[in-house]
C-alpha positions in Angstrom: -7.6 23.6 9.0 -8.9 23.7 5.6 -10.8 20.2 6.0 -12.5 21.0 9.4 -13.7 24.4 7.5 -15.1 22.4 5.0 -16.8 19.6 6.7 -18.1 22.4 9.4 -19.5 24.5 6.6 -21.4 22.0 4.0 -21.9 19.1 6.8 -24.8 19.8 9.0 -24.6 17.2 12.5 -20.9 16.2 11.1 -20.2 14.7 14.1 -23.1 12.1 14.0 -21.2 9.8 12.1 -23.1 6.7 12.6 -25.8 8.8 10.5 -26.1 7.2 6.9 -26.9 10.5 6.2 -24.3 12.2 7.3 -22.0 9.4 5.9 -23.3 10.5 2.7 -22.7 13.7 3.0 -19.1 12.9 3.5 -18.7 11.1 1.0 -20.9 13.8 -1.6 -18.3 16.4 0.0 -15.5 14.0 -0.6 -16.2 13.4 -4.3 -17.2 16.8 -5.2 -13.5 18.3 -4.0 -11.8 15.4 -5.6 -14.1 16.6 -8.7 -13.1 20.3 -8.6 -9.5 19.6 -7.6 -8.9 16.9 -10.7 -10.0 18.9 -13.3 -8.0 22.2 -12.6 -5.2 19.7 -12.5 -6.0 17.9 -15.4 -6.7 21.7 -17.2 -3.0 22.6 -16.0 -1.2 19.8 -17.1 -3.2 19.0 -21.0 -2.3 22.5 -21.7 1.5 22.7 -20.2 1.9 18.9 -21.6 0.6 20.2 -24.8 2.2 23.7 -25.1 6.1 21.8 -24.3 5.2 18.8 -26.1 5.7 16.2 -23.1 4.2 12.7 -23.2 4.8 12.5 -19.3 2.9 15.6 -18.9 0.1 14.6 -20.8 0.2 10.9 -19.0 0.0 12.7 -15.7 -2.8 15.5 -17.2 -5.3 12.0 -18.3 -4.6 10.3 -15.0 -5.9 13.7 -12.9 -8.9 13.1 -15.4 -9.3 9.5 -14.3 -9.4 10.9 -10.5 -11.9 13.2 -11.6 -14.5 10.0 -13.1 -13.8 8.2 -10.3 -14.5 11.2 -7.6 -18.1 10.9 -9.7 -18.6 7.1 -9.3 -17.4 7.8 -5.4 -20.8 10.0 -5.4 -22.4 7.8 -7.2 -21.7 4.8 -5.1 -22.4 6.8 -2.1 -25.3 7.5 -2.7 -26.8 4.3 -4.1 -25.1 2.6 -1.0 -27.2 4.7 1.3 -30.4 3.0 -0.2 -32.6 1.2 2.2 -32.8 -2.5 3.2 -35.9 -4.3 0.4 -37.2 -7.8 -0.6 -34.5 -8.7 -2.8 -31.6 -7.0 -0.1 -32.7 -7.5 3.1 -29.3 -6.3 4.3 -29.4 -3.2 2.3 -26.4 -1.8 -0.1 -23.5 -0.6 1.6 -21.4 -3.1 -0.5 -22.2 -0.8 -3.6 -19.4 1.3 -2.0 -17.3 -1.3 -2.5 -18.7 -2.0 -6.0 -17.8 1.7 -6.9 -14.4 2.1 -5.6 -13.8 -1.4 -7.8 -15.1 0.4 -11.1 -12.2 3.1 -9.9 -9.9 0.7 -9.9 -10.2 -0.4 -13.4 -11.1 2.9 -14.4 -7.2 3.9 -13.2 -5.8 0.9 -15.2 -7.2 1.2 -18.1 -5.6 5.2 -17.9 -2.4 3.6 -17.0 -2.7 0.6 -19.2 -3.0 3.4 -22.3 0.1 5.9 -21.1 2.0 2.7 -21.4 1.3 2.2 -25.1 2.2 6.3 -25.5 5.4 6.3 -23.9 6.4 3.0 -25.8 5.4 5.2 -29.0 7.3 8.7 -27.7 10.6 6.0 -26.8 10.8 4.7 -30.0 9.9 8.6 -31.5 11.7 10.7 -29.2 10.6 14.5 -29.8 12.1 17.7 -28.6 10.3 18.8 -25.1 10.5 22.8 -24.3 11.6 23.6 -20.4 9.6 27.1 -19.5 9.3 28.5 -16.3 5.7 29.0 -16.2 4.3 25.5 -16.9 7.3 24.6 -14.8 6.2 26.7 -11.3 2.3 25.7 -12.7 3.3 21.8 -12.0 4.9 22.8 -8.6 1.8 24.3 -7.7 -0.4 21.1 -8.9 1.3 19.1 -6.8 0.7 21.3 -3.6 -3.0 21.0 -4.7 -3.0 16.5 -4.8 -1.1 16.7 -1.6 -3.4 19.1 0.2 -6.3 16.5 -1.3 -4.3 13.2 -0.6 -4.6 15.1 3.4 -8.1 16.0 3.0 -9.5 12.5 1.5 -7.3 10.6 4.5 -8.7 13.0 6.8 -12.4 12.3 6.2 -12.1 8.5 5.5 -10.3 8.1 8.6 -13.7 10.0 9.8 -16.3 8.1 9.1 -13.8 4.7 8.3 -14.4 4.5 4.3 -12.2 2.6 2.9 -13.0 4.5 -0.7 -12.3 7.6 0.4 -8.7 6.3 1.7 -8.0 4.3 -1.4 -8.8 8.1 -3.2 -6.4 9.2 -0.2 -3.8 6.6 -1.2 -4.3 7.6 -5.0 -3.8 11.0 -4.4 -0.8 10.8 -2.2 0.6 8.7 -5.2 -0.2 11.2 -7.8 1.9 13.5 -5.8 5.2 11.3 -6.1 4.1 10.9 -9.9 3.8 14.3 -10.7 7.1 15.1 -9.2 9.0 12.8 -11.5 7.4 14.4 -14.1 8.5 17.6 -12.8 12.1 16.3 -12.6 11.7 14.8 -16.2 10.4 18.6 -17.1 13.7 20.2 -15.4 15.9 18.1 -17.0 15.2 18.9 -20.9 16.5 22.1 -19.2 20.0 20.5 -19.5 19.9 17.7 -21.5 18.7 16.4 -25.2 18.7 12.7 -24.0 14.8 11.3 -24.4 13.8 11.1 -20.8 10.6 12.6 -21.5 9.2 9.0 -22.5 11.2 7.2 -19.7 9.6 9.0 -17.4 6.0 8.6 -18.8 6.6 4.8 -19.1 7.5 5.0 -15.4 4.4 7.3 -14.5 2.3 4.7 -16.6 3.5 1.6 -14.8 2.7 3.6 -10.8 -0.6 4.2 -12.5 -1.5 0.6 -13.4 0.6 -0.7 -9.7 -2.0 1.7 -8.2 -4.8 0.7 -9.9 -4.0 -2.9 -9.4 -3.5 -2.4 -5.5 -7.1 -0.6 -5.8 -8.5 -3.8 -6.9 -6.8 -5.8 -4.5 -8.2 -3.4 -1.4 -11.5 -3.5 -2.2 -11.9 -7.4 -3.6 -11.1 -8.3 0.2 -14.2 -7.2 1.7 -15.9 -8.2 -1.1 -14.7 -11.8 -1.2 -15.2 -11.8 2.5 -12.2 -10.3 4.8 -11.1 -11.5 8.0 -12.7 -9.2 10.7 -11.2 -6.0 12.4 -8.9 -7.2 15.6 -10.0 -4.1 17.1 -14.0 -5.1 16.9 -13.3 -8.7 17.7 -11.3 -7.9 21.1 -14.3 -5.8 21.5 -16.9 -8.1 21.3 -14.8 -10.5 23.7 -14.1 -7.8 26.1 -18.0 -6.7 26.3 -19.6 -9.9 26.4 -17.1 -11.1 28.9 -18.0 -8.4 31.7 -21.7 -9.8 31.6 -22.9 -11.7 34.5 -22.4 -15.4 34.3 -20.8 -15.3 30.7 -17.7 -17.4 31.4 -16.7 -17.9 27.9 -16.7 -16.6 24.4 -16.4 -18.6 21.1 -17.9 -19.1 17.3 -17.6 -15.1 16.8 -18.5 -14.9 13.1 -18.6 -11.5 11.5 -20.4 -10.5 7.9 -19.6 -7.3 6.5 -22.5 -6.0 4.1 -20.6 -2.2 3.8 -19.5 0.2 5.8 -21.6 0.6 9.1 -23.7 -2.9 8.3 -22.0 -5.7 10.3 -24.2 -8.4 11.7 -22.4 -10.9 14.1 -23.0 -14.1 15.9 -21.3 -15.4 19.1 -21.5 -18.2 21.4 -21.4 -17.0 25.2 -20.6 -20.0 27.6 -23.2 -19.7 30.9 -23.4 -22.3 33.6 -25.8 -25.1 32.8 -27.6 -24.7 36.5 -28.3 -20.9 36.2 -31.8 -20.0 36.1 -33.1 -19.4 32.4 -35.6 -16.9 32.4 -32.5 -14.6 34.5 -29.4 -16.0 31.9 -31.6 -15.0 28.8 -32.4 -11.7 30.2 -29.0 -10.7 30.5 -28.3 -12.3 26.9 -31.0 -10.1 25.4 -29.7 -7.1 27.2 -26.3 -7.9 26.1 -27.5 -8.1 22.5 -28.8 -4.8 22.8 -26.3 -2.7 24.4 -23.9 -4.4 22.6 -25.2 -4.0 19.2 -25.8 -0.3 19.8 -22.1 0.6 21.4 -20.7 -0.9 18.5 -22.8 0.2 15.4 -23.4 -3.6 14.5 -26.5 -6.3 14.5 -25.4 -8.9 17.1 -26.9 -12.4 17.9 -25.8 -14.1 20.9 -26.2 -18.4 21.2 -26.6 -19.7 24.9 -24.6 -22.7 25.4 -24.9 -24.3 28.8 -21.3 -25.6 30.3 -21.2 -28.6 32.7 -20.8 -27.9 36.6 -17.5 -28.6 37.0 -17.0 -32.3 38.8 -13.9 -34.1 39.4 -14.6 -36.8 36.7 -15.4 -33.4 34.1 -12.2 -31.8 35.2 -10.2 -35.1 35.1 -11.3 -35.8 31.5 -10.7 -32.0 30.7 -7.6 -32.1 31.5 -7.0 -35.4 29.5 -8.7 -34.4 26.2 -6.8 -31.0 26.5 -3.1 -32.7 27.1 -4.1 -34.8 24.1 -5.1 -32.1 21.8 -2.3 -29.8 22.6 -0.4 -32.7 20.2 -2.3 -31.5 16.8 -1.2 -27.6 15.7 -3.8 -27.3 13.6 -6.1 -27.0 16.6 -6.3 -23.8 18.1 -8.9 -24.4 21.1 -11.8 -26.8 22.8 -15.1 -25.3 23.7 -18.8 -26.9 24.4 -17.5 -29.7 26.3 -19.7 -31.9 28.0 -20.1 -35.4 29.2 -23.6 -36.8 28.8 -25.0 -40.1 30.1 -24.6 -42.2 32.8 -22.7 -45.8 34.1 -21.6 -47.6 30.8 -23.0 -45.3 28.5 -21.8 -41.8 28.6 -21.2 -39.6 25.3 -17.9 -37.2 25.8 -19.0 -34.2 23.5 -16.6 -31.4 22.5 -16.0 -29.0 19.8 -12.3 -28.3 18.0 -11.4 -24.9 16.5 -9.1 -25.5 13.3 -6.4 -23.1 12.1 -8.0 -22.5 8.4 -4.6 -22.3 7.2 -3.5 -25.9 8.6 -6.7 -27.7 8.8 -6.4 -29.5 5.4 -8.5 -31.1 3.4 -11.7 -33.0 4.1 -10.1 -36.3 4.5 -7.0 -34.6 6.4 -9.7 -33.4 8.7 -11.9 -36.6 9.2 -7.9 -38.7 9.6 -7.1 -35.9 12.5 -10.9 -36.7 14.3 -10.7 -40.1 13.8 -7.1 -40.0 15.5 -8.0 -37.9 18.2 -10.6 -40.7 19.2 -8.1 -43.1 19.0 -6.2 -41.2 21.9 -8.8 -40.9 23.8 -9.7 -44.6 23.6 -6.4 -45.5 25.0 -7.2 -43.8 28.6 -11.1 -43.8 28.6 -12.7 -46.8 26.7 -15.5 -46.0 28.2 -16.8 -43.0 26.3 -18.5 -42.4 23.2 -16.2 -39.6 21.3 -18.8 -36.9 19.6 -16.3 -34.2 18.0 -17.6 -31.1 16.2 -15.3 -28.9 13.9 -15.3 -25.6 13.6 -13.0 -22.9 12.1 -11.3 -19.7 13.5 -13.0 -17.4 11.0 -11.3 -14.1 12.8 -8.1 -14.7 10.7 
């Protein structure tokens, strides 16, 4: 209730989320409450941590400092993300988004990577830590305040689908599980003299660096180059497919250059005795509709499949019985027979499994041995075999 009040109030068109602008202004929104939030928390807990004298405290105090830097570079990166396309990046910077939630990432570690060294120092020099009920209800209520923002981070990432805002969500949600062990490390120098105090900060420490690390992990993928959403995949199949004439689908690629910047390219299979001018018009209207449903750049490829004869069909069926033999081939697609009499070329792509393809001389052995089978039942043909990759993951 909170969140829609929010976004409602300092979000003007905040259902236009395909709007760079309005992404921005999500992500502005977004890092200024994580801003606001963090420091109150980080105020609480430095002053309780140093008032009871608890290392754990303290850890957890820095780390809600930490959140508040990186709720900075969140703005930051937003902003620089929503720069225009120029000379030198023609596909724009919405991978500066990714850029900033990495500098986050490390940003946490290097918190978490410090509270270890501090807890190390409190276990070895264990020091009295004073239970009070004030600091004690003041913790209870900071961790009502990083759940409400774990909720409110998840709520607008899941909005506008930023994956730095739901790491922040992740982070937050984690801080909350954090700062209740500290609570329960707080509650128990109630009762006992035994030195949890740096236990429980050498535990804090190690969620901090695990979260940190996981950070890194989440946003190297899209960096390195992820496989694709299923979702927009099946998507593009399911479009293209309803298309007049488009009997087939293969070669989707997908490139991710930040949120709301996908470009694509897809083969569609069309028969090869269709009239041109009347197959490329629907092509280019495909292109366009498509491309505008789905919030991406797409390019469609004609390629022109045989008419269907008995000899075609015979030979199909052949080269498909043979290929079923290799598991590291997933599917066949462009195939044609080209020629005539004694000299006819039987051309076909392969799809590889990435995963089980090999290397290059595993994959030039399986060709070579695929035209070896084929040989066996037609002599007559000239194998031409292209190899491509299932690059959908």
């Amino acid at each position: 209730m909170i969140s829609n009040f929010l976004v409602k109030s300092f979000i003007k068109n905040s259902e236009d989320i395909k709007d760079s602008k309005v992404r921005k202004a999500y992500g502005t929104l977004g890092g200024i409450v994580g801003i606001v939030i963090n420091i109150i928390l980080f105020l609480i807990k430095f002053f309780v941590g140093l008032f009871v004298g608890s290392i754990a405290i303290s850890a957890d105090a820095f780390n809600n400092l930490s959140d508040a830097a990186s709720s900075i570079i969140t703005i930051i990166g937003f902003k620089m993300a929503d720069k225009p396309a120029d000379a030198e990046h023609p596909f724009g910077h919405g991978r500066i988004e990714y850029l900033s939630a990495l500098l986050v990432a490390f940003l946490v570690m290097l918190v978490g990577i410090q509270f270890v060294k501090s807890s190390f120092e409190r276990i070895m020099n264990p020091t009295e830590v004073k239970f009070e009920m004030v600091p004690f209800i003041l913790l209870l209520i900071s961790i009502g305040f990083k759940y409400w923002l774990s909720r409110f981070n998840k709520f607008i990432g899941n909005k506008i689908d930023s994956g730095a805002l739901k790491a922040s969500a992740a982070d937050a949600l984690g801080d909350v599980f954090t700062s209740s062990t500290v609570v329960i490390s707080f509650l128990s120098a109630k009762f006992t003299t035994f030195p949890i105090d740096g236990y429980i900060g050498m535990l804090v420490a190690l969620a901090i660096l695990y979260a940190g690390f996981s950070l890194v992990k989440e946003t190297l993928n899209p960096l390195l180059g992820e496989a694709p959403d299923p979702e927009l995949v099946n998507e593009i199949y399911e479009r293209l497919l309803k298309y007049p004439n488009v009997t087939g689908v293969h070669d989707l690629i997908v490139h991710n250059y930040g949120p709301g910047r996908i470009i694509a390219s897809v083969h569609a299979e069309i028969p090869s005795d269709i009239n041109i001018m009347e197959i490329h018009n629907i092509i280019d209207t495909a292109e366009r509709e498509i491309s505008k449903d789905l919030n991406i750049h797409l390019v469609i490829h004609m390629d022109p499949i045989c008419v269907m004869t008995e000899e075609i069909q015979e030979t199909w069926n052949y080269i498909a019985s043979v290929l079923r033999k290799y598991e590291q081939i997933e599917s066949m697609h462009d195939f044609r027979i080209v020629g005539e009499k004694e000299k006819k070329n039987l051309i076909f792509d392969i799809v590889l499994n990435s995963a089980k393809a090999g290397n290059k001389k595993d994959i030039d052995n399986l060709v070579e041995n695929i035209k070896k089978d084929i040989r066996k039942e037609h002599p007559q043909y000239n194998c031409i075999i292209t190899v491509d990759f299932d690059y959908m993951g």
